[in-house]
N, C-alpha and C positions, 0 to 999 in steps of 0.2 A: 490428687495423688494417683498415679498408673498402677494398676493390677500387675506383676508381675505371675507371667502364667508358665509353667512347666513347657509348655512346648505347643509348635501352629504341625496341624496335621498335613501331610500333601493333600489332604481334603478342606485344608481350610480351618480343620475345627481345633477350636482351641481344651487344651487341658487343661485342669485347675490343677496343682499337685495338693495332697492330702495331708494335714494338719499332721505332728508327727503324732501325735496321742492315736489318733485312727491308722495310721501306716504302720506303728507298735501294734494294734491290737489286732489287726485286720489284714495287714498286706504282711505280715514278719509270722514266723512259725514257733514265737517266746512266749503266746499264750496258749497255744494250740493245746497245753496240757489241760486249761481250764476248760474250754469249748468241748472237751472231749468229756470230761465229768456233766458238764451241762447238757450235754446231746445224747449220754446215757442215761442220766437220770430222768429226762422227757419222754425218751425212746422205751424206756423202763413203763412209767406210766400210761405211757400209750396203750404198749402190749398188755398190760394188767388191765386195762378197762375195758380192751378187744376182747379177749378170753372169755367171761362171762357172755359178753352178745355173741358171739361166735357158736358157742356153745347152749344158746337158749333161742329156738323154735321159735319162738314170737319177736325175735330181730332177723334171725335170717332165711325165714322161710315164709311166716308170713306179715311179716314188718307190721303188727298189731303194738307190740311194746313203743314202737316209733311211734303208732296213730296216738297211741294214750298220752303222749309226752306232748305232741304239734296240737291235740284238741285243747289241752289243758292251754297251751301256750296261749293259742289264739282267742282264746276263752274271755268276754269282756263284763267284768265283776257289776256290779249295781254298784257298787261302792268300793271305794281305793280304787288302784292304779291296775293294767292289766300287765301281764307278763312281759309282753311285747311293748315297745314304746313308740315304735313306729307303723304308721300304718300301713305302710308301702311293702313292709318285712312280713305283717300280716296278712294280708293280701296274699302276698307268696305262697306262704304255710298253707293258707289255705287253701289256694291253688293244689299246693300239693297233697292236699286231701283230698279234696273231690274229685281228683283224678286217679288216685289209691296208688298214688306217686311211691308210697312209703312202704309197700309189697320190694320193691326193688331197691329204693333204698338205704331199706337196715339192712341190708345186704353190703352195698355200698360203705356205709357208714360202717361195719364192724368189720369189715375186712379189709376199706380204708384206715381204719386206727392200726391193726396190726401192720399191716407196710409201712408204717409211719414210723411205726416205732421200730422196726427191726432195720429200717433204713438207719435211723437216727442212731442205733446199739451198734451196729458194725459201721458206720460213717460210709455208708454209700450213696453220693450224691445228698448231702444234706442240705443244700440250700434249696432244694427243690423239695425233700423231703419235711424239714421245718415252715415251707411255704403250707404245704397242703395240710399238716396238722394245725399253723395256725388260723386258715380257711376256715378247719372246724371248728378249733374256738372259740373265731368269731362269732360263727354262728350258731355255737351254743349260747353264748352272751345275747346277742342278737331276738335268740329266742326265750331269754330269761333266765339260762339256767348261769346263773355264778359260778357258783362253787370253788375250784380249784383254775376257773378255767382265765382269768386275767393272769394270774401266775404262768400256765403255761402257755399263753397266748407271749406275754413280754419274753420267756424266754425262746419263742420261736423265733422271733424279732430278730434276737442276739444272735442265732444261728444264721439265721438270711444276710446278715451284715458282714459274719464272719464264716460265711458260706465258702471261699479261698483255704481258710483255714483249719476250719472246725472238723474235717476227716484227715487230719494230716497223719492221724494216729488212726486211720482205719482203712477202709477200702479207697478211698477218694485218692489216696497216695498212687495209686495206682488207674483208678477212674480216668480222674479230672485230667489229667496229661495224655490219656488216648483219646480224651475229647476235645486236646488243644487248648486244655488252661485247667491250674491258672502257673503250672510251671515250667512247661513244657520243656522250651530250648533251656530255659534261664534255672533248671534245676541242678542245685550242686549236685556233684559228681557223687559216691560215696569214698571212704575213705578207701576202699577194694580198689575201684576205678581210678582213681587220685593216684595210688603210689603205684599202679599198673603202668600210668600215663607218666611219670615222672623218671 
């Protein structure tokens, strides 16, 4: 049975067209109300866990709070499991302690979270912004801490995928078409423009 494909590029390359379920949630602006609740409530978190580091001397001046968190991390028990599961991610950490990596960055890390999140709260450029917050979730998993952070790592996910959409109700309305997507020529008109033109 033949793949029927959406279309052959003048480069050759073929296009798949997108199941309509993904093209509903992803490429059309009928869910864009929900991505907009979900990228504030992330964007909400973010800024609320930035504030305290922000605000506390031993994240962003001399990244001591960060060493106490990577030592613990790295830390390999007599008994049970250690925090870390891999040893290639340990390694790192540790790297980045003996080199006092983490003077610079809880600096990084707390004023990374707050641009995350205030990207994520006015939708500016979110699929870049939901990238880099779930960078760090990763790597708080990564380095053992759970907590909250598989929750807000899946719903970074959700933003990346629906990164077209997800600022359609914020700044990206305006963004993402001076940077040549995702609506650019193909944005309806508004209804101002419409009966201006008619």
């Amino acid at each position: 049975m033949a793949l029927k494909f959406n279309k052959l590029s003048d480069h050759g390359e073929i296009t798949f067209p997108d199941p309509p379920i993904t093209h509903l949630l992803f490429g059309t602006t009928k869910f864009a109300w929900l991505f907009t609740i979900i990228r504030v409530y992330l964007g909400y978190n973010w800024v609320t866990a930035s504030l305290h580091k922000i605000s506390d001397p031993n994240w962003v001046q001399t990244g001591e709070a960060l060493k106490g968190f990577w030592v613990k991390a790295v830390a390999v028990p007599t008994q049970g499991s250690s925090a870390i599961a891999f040893d290639w991610y340990r390694g790192f950490i540790q790297y980045l302690i003996d080199t006092g990596s983490y003077a610079w960055f809880g600096k990084l890390i707390a004023y990374g979270e707050f641009l995350v999140g205030v990207g994520l709260i006015v939708g500016a450029f979110v699929g870049i912004a939901a990238f880099f917050g779930g960078l760090m979730n990763w790597n708080f998993i990564m380095a053992g801490a759970a907590s909250s952070n598989g929750l807000l790592f899946t719903l970074a996910i959700i933003l990346m995928l629906a990164w077209k959409v997800a600022g359609y109700y914020g700044l990206d309305y305006y963004l993402l078409p001076m940077v040549g997507t995702p609506w650019g020529k193909n944005r309806a008109p508004t209804p101002a423009v419409a009966s201006m033109r008619a």
